[in-house]
N, C-alpha and C positions, 0 to 999 in steps of 0.2 A: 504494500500500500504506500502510495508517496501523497504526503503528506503536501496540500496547495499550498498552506503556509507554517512556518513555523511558531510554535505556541513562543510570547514572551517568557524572557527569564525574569524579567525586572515588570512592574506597573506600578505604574505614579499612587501614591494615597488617595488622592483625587480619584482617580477612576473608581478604584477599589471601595470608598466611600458612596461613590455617584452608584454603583450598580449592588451595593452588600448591605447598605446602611440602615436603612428602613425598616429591610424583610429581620435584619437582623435583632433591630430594634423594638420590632415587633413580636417576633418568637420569645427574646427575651423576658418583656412584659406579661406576654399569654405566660411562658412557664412559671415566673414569680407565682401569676395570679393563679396557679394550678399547684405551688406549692414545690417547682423544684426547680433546679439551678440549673444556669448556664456559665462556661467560661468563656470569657474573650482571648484570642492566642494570637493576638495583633501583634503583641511583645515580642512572639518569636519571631516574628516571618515581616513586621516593619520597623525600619530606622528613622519615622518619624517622617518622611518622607517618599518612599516606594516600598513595596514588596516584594519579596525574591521568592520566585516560583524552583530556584535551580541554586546550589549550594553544595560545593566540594564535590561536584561532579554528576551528582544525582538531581533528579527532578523532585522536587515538594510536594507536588499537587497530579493527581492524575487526569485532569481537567480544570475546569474555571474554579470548582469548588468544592474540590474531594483531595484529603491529605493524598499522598504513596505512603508506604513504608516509611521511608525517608523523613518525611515530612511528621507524620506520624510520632516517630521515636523523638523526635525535638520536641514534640510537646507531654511527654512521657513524664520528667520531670516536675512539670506545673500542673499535671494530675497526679503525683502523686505527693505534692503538697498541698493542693487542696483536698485530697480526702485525707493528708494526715489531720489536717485542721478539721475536717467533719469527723474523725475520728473511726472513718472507716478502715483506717492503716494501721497494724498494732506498731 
């Protein structure tokens, strides 16, 4: 399969904000008012400025908005601080 274009490695906050922001914002809100949590893992994958789809040679994302493996294990660490904090972690 040859691919017409290549996915970005990099997109602007801006974009990523303009098309993620709302749906995001809005899941957040429904899950609060349902009683359960959401993480945000902007921390891992933006520097306040773009976000990196591609990282030490691997891809992040297996489309617009599904981790890989990769991407995945980087935020391995900020779940399992937030469930040592809910005290699902002995």
């Amino acid at each position: 399969m040859i691919l017409e274009k290549s996915p970005q490695k990099f997109v602007s906050k801006s974009e990523m904000d303009g098309s993620n922001l709302k749906i995001s914002k809005d899941f957040g809100n429904w899950a609060r008012a349902n009683g359960m949590h959401t993480m945000n893992l902007s921390s891992i994958f933006c520097d306040g400025f773009s976000f990196t789809r591609f990282s030490g040679g691997d891809w992040l994302y297996t489309d617009e908005s599904h981790l890989s493996i990769s991407g995945a294990a980087l935020a391995i660490p900020l779940f399992e601080s937030v469930f040592q904090k809910l005290e699902l972690l002995s």
